[in-house]
N, C-alpha and C positions, 0 to 999 in steps of 0.2 A: 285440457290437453289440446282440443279445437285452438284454442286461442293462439297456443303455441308452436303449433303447427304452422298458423295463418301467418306469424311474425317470421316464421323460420322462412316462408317462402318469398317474405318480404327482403329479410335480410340478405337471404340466397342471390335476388335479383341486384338488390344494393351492390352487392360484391360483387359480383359478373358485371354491374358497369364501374365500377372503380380498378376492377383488373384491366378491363380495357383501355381504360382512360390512360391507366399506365402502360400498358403493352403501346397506347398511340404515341404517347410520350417518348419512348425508347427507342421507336424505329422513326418518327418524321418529327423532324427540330420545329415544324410550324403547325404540329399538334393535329393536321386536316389529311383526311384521304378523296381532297376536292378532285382530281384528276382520274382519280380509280372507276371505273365503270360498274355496275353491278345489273343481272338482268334477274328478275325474278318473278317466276311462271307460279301462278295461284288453276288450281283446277276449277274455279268458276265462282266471279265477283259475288252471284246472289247468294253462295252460303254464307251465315248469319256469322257463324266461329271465325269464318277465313276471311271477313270483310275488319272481324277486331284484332284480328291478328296481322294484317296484312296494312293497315293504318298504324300500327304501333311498330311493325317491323321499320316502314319509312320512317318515323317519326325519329326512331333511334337510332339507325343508319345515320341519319342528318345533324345527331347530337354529339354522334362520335367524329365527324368533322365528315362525311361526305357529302357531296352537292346534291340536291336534290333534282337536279336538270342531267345529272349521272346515273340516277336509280329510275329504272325502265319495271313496272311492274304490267303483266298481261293477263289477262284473264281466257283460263282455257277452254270458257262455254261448256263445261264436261262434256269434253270432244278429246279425245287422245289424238286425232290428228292434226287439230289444230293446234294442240299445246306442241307436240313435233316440230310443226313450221315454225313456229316461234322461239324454238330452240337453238333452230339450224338458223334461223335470223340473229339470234343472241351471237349464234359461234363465229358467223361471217362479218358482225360487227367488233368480236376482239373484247367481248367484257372480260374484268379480269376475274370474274367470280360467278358462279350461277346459283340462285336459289332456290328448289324446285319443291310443289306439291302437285306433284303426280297426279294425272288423271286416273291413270289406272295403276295399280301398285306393282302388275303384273311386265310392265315393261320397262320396270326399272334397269334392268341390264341392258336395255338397248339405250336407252339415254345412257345411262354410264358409258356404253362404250365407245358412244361420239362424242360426248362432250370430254373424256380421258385422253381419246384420242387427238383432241383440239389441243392439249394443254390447259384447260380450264379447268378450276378446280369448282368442286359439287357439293353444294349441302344440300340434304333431302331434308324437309320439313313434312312435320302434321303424318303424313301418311307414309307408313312406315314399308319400305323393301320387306322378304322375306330373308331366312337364314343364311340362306345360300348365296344370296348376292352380297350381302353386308359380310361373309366369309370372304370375298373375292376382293373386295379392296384391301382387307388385312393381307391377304397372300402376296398381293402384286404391291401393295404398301402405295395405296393411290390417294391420292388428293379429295377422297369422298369421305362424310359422314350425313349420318341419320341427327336429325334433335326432334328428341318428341318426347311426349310419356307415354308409359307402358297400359295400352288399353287395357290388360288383364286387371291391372288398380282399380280404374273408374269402373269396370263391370263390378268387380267385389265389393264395392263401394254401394253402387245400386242395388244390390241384392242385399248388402248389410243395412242399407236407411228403411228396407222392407221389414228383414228380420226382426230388428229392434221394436216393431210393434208388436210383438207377440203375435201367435196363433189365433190369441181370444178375440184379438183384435181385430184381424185379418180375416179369421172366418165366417164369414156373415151366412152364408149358407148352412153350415155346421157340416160339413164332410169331413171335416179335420185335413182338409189340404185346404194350398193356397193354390186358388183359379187365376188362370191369368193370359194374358194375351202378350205378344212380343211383336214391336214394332224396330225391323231393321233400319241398317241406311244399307249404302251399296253394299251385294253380298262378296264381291268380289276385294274390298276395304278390309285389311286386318283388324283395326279397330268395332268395325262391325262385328267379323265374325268373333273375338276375342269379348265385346260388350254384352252380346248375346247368352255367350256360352258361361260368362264369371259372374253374371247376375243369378242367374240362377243354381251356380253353382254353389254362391253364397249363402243362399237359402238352404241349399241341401248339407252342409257343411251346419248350419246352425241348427239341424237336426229336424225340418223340416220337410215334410213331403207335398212334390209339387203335382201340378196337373195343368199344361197347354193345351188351351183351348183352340189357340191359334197363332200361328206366328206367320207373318208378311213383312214388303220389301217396299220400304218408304221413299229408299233411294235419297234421307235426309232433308226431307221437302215436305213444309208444315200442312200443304193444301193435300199430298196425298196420306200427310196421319190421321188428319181430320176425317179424310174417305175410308180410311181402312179400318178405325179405331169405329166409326159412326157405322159402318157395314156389321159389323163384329159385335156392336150392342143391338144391333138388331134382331141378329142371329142369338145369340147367348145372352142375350140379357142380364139381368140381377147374377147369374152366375158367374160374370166378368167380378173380380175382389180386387187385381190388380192391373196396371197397364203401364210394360216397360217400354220405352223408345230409348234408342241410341243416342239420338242428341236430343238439346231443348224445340230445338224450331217443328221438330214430330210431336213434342212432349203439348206442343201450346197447339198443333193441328187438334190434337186428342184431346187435349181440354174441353176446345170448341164443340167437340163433337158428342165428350161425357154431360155438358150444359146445357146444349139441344137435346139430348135424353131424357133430360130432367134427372140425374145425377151429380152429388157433390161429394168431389174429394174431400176427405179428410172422413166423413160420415158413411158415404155405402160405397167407397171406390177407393182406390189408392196409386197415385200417379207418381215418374220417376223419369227424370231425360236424365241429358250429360250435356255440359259446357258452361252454366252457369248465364247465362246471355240474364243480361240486366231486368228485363221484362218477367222474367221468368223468379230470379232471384228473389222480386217484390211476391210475388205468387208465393213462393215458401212463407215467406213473411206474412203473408196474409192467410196463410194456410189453404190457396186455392191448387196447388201444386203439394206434394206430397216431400219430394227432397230433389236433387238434383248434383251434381260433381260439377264445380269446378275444373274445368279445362285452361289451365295458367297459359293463356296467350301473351301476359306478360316476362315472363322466365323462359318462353318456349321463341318467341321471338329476339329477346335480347340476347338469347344461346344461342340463336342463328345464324346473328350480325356478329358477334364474337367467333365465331369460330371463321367465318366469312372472311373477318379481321387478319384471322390466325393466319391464313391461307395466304392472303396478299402480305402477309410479312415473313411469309416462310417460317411460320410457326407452325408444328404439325399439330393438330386434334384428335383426342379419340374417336375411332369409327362409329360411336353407338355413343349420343351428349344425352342423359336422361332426365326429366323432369319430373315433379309428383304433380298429382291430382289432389283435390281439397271437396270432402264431400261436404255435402250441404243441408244441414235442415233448420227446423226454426231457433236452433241453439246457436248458430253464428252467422243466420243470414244477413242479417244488420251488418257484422261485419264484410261482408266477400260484397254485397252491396254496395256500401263507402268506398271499396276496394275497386271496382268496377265501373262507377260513374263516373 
């Protein structure tokens, strides 16, 4: 079932660039959108996921015929006011398209309503709006969408590569719960709140009973999971059975810090990120990582520049472009690896 899962999302992306190839075909007889401008705001070059997503987004902008000396990519420092100016720099240069991953997800209606009011049309990447503003472009029928997948997956996802060990497995203490600790990223990130809340959801749903020992706020930064995760075996000790992070680059701070313990996964711990980050993948496969989800920076980027497309051809798009997650343990790691590199 993994397997064909993994091809579906292969073929999925196959298709979304041969739509395109023909959508470029239809509307410019010389197959290139060299003179079209594009600006696009990444909320900060040193996350791990938004540096592979953010080189393949260029890479396939450039394949569908745009210039590369045309695609302006910024990095927001996680600073919302920096990504701001950056924006209001986009609008006063005239790009014809904006691609945005939000610093903060909370002021998504204020970007929406400059960059709407510019006449620029908007794709939100990775970090998703909440209800009510993704209502608001449907109502006024605006030039915005969302592409991402839906974090509620990749949470269920983590709490199901837990499940599937069994109880007997898990409990090493014998309280007949699973012990465990939770590593965020931003709490203010839907993704975050949503990976937190369906991990463990997953567990209880599988008819388990849990018990937090601790849950803290990594902010998606390897050197502070390593401080949180390595505090937290100090304190709880041999009682820590599990330890969820939100993404891989928390997943491999926690690593560090279960190995300086003198703890090993797979034997008296059990570890779980999200994004699949190539480093990390080999850890499944070694079994020094426990499982991790597949975050398709490949379908999630090349949905971005298609709809991007859509936009500059007066093609409209659904307000909400969705993509799946691909969870991962040592039954297809090999493959999402090959897949990856």
């Amino acid at each position: 079932m993994k397997k064909k899962l993994i091809s579906l999302v292969l073929a999925m992306a196959m298709s979304l660039t041969a739509f395109a190839a023909c959508n470029k075909e239809d509307t410019n007889s010389d197959g290139a959108y060299g003179d079209k401008k594009v600006g696009v705001c990444i909320y900060q070059f040193s996350d791990n996921f938004m540096t592979l997503f953010r080189t393949e987004l260029e890479n396939y902008l450039i394949e569908q015929g745009f210039s590369k000396k045309n695609i302006t990519i910024v990095d927001g420092a996680n600073d919302q006011a920096t990504q701001s100016a950056q924006i209001d720099n986009f609008i006063a240069q005239g790009v014809d398209v904006l691609i945005i991953n939000p610093v903060n997800s909370s002021s998504a209606s204020t970007i929406t309503d400059k960059v709407v009011a510019a006449g620029i049309p908007l794709v939100y990447i990775n970090r998703e709006p909440d209800a009510a503003e993704e209502a608001r472009w449907a109502e006024n029928d605006w030039d915005v969408c969302y592409v991402g997948c839906d974090a509620r997956q990749s949470g269920t996802m983590q709490g199901e590569i837990i499940a599937d060990l069994g109880l007997d497995t898990i409990d090493m203490n014998g309280n007949g719960m699973v012990d465990y600790i939770m590593i965020e990223g931003d709490p203010e990130n839907v993704d975050a709140q949503y990976r937190t809340e369906y991990s463990i959801a997953a567990l209880e749903d599988a008819g388990l009973t849990v018990n937090c020992l601790d849950d803290q706020v990594g902010m998606w930064e390897q050197v502070k999971g390593q401080e949180l995760v390595g505090n937290d075996l100090s304190q709880f000790g041999s009682d820590i059975e599990v330890v969820f992070c939100n993404n891989d680059a928390m997943a491999l701070g926690a690593l560090q810090a279960i190995q300086t313990a003198g703890r090993t996964v797979g034997s008296d711990i059990y570890l779980v990120g999200v994004d699949a980050l190539t480093e990390v993948v080999q850890y499944v496969i070694d079994g020094t990582i426990t499982g991790t989800v597949f975050n398709d920076h490949f379908s999630q980027s090349h949905s971005a520049a298609d709809a991007a497309i859509n936009y500059i051809t007066d093609t409209p798009n659904e307000h909400y472009i969705g993509c799946d997650y691909v969870k991962v343990t040592t039954e297809n790691a090999q493959e999402i690896l090959d897949l990856v590199s």
